[in-house]
C-alpha positions as CSV (number, residue, x, y, z in Angstrom):
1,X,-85.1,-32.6,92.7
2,X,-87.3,-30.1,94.1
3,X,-87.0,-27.3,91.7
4,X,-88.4,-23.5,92.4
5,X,-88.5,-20.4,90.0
6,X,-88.4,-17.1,91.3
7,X,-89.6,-14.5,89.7
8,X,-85.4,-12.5,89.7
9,X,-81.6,-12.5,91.0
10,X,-82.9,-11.2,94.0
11,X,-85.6,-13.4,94.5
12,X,-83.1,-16.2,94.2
13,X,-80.9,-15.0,96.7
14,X,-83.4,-14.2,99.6
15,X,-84.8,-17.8,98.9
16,X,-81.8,-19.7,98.5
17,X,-80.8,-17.8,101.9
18,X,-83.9,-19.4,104.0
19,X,-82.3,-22.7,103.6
20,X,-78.9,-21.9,104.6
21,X,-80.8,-19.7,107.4
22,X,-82.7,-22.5,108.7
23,X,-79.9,-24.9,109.0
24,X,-77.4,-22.7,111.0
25,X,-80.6,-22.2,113.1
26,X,-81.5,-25.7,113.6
27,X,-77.6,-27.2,113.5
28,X,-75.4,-24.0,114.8
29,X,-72.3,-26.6,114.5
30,X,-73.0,-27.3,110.8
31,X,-70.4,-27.6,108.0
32,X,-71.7,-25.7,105.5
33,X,-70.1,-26.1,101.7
34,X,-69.6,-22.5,99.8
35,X,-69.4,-21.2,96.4
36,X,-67.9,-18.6,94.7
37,X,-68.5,-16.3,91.5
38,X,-71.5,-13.9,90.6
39,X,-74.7,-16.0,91.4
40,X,-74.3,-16.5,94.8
41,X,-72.9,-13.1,95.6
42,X,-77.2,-12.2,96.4
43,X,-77.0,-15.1,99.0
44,X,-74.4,-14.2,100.5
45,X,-75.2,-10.6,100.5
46,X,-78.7,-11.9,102.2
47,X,-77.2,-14.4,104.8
48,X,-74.9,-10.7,106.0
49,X,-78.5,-8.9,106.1
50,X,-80.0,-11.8,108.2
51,X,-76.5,-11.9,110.4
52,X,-77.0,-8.3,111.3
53,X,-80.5,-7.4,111.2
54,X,-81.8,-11.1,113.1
55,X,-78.5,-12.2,114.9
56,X,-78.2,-15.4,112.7
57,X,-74.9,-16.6,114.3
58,X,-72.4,-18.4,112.2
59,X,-69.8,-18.3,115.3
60,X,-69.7,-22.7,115.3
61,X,-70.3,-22.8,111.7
62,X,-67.2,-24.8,109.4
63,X,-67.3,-24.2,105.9
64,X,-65.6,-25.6,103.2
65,X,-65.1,-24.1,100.1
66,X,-65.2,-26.1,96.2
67,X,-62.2,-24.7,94.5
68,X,-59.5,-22.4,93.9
69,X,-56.9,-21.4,91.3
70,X,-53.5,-22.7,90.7
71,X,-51.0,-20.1,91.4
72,X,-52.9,-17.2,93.1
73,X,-52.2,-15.9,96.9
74,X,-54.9,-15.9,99.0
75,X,-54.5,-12.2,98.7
76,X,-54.8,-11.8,95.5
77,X,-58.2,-10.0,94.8
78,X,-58.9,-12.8,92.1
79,X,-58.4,-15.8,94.7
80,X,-61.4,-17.8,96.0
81,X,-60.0,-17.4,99.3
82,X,-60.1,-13.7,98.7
83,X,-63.3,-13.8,97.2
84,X,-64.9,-15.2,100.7
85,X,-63.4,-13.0,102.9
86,X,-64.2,-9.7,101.2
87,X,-67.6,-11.2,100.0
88,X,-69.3,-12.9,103.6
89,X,-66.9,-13.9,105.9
90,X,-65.4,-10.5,107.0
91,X,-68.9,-9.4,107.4
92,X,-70.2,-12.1,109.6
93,X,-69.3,-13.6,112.9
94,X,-67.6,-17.1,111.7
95,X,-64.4,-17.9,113.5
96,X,-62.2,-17.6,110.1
97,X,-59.8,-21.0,111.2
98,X,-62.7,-22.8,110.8
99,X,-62.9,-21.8,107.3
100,X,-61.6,-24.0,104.2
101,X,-60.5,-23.3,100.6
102,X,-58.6,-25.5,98.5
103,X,-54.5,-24.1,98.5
104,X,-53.9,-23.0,95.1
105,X,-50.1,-22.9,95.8
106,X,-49.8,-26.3,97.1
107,X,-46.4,-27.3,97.5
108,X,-48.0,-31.1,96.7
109,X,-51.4,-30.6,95.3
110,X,-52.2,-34.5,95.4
111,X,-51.5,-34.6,99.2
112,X,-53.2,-31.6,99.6
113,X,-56.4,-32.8,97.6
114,X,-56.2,-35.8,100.2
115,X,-55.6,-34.1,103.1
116,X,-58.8,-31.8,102.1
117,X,-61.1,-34.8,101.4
118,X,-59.7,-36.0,105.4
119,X,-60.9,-32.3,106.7
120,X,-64.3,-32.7,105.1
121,X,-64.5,-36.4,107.0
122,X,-63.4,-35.5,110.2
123,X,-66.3,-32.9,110.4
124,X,-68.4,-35.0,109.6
125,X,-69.4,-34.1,106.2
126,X,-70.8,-31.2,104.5
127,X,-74.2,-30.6,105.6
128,X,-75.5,-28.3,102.9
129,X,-73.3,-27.6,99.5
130,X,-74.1,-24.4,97.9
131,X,-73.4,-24.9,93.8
132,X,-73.3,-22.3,91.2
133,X,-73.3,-23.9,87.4
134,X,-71.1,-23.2,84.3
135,X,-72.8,-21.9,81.3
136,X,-71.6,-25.5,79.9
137,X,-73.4,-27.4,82.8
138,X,-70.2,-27.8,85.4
139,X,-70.4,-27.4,89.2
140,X,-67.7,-26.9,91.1
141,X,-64.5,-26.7,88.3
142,X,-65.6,-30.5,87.0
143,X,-65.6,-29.4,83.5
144,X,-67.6,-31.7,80.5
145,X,-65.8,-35.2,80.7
146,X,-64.9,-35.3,84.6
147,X,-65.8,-38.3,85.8
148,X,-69.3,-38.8,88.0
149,X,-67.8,-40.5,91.1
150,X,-64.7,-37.9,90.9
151,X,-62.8,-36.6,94.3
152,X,-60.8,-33.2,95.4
153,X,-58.2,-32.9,92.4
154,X,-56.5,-30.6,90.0
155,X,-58.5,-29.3,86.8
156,X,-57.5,-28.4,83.7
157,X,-60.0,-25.6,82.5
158,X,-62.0,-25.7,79.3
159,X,-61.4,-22.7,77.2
160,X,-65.4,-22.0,77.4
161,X,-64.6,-21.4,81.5
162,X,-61.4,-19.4,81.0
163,X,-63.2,-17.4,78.4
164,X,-66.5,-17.0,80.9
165,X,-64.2,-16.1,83.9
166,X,-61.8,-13.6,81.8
167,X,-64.1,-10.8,82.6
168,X,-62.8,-10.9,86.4
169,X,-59.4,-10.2,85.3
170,X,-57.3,-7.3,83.8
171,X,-56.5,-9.6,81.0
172,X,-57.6,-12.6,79.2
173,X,-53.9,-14.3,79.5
174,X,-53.8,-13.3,83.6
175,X,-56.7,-16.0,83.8
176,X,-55.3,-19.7,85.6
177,X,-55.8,-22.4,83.7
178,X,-55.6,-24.7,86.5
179,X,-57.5,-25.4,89.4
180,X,-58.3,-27.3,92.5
181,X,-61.5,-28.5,93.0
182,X,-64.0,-30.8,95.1
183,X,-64.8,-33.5,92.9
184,X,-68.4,-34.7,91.5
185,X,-68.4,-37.4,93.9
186,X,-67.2,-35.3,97.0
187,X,-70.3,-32.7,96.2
188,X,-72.5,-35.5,96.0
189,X,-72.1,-37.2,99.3
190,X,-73.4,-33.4,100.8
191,X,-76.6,-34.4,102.6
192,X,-78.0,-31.2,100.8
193,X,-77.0,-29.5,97.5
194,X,-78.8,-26.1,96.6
195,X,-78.0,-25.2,93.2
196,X,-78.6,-21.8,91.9
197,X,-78.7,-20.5,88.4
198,X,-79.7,-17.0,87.1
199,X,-79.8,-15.3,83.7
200,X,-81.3,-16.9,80.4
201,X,-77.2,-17.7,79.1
202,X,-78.0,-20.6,81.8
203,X,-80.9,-21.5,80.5
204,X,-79.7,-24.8,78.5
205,X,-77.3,-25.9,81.2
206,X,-80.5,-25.7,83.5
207,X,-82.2,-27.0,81.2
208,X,-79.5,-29.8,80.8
209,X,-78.8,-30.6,84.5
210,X,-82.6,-31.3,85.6
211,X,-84.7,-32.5,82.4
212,X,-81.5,-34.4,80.5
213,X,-79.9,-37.6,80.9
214,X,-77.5,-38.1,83.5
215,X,-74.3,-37.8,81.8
216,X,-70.5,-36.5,82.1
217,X,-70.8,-34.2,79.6
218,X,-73.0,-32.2,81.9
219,X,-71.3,-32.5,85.6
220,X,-74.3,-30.6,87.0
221,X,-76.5,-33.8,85.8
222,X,-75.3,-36.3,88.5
223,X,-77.1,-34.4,91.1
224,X,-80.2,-35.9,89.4
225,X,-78.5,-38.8,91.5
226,X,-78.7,-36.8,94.6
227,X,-81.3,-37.8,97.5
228,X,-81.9,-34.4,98.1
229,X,-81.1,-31.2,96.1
230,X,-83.1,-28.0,95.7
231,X,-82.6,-26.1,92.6
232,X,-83.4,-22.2,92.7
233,X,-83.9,-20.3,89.5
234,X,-85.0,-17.2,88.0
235,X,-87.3,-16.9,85.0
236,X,-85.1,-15.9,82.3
237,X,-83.0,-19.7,83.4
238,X,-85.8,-22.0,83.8
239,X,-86.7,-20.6,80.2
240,X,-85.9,-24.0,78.3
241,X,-87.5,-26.2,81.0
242,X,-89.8,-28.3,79.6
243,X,-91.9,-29.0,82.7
244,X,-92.0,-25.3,84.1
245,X,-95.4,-25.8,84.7
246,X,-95.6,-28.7,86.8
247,X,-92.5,-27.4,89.1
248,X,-94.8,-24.6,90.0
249,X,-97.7,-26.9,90.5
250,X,-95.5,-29.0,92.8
251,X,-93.7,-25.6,94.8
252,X,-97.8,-24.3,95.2
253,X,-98.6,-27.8,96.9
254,X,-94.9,-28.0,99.0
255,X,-95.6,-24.3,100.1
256,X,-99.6,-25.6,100.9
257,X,-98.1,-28.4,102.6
258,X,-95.8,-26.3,105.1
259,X,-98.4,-24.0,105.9
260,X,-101.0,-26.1,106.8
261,X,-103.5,-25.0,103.9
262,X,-104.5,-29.0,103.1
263,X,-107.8,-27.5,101.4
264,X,-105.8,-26.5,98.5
265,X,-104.4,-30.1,98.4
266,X,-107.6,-31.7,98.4
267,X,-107.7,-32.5,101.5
């Protein structure tokens, strides 16, 4: 897992955002996988600036989204689906059919979960999945316990998730308690994850996720499993890392490496 710690939220965003630039440059047909919630609100705020300001074109991109809640319209400002428009997608050039979230108000949510695994197949697969992570160490909605090789599905939420998320609604009882979401083995088979964390209250999930064992307990661990994932954190979350140090070290010589400065790698 390549890790890299930047210096702030912001910082975060505009890296995280050369990634996903560079792929819709080099692949203007690829299916990108999206995230909601406060982290990668930067990113996408970057990905506008570099839409409008250096023409990156999104008009062939697919996306598809990792969850949604049970029981909310898509136009109900707390949705996912919501969320994406208001957030990137009306602010950028993607054709919006080409766009996927879960359908919280699935007349059959296990044909649906299937028929949403099929969409992701058919396009060949997620090219790059962007992942937030819960303050107890879930991507997606794969709370502690879901298993490792797990597909799209519905999710009972922990009360540590309804609790975090209560602060986007009116009231703590308006929150859903269920969801649908991409499973652990559906974000997996992404030939690219780029996880993002920021603030020190994800410091232990971070810390959890990319120096722990590989374990259930800690969804966000299985990516440890992944070929290739890039992690991008600020300070105050790579704060319990134990080998800070050496993922600096190993960013210096990447960094070295793409610029063409061998003399610093001893070379």
């Amino acid at each position: 897992m390549r890790v890299i710690v930047e210096s702030d939220s912001e910082t975060v965003a505009r890296s995280a955002a050369v990634f996903v630039a560079a792929l819709v440059r080099k692949k203007p047909t690829c299916v990108l996988g999206l995230a909601t919630g406060g982290t990668p609100l930067g990113l996408y705020r970057e990905l506008i600036r570099l839409h409008r300001e250096e023409g990156l074109d999104f008009s062939r991109v697919t996306s598809f989204n990792l969850d949604e809640y049970v029981g909310l319209p898509p136009t109900h400002p707390q949705s996912y689906r919501y969320f994406m428009k208001s957030n990137f997608f009306d602010h950028i050039n993607i054709d919006q059919r080409n766009t996927h979230v879960p359908d919280g108000r699935a007349e059959d949510f296990e044909e649906h979960a299937e028929e949403y695994e099929r969409r992701i197949k058919e396009e060949g697969g997620i090219d790059l999945q962007v992942l937030g992570i819960g303050s107890d160490g879930h991507i997606a909605f794969n709370e502690p316990g879901s298993s490792l090789g797990s597909r799209t599905r519905l999710k009972t939420l922990t009360s540590e998730t309804v609790r975090d998320n209560a602060r986007f609604f009116d009231k703590p009882e308006e929150v859903p308690r269920l969801a649908l979401t991409m499973g652990v083995g559906t974000i997996l088979e992404s030939r690219r994850c780029l996880l993002l964390a920021c603030g020190k209250h994800k410091a232990e999930a971070i810390r959890a996720t990319i120096e722990g064992p590989v374990t259930a307990q800690i969804t966000a661990s299985a990516l440890q499993l992944h070929r290739d994932v890039v992690a991008v954190v600020d300070e105050e979350a790579a704060t319990n890392l134990w080998r800070r140090d050496y993922y600096r070290e190993v960013e210096q010589a990447q960094q070295a490496l793409q610029s063409g400065k061998f003399k610093f790698l001893g070379q």
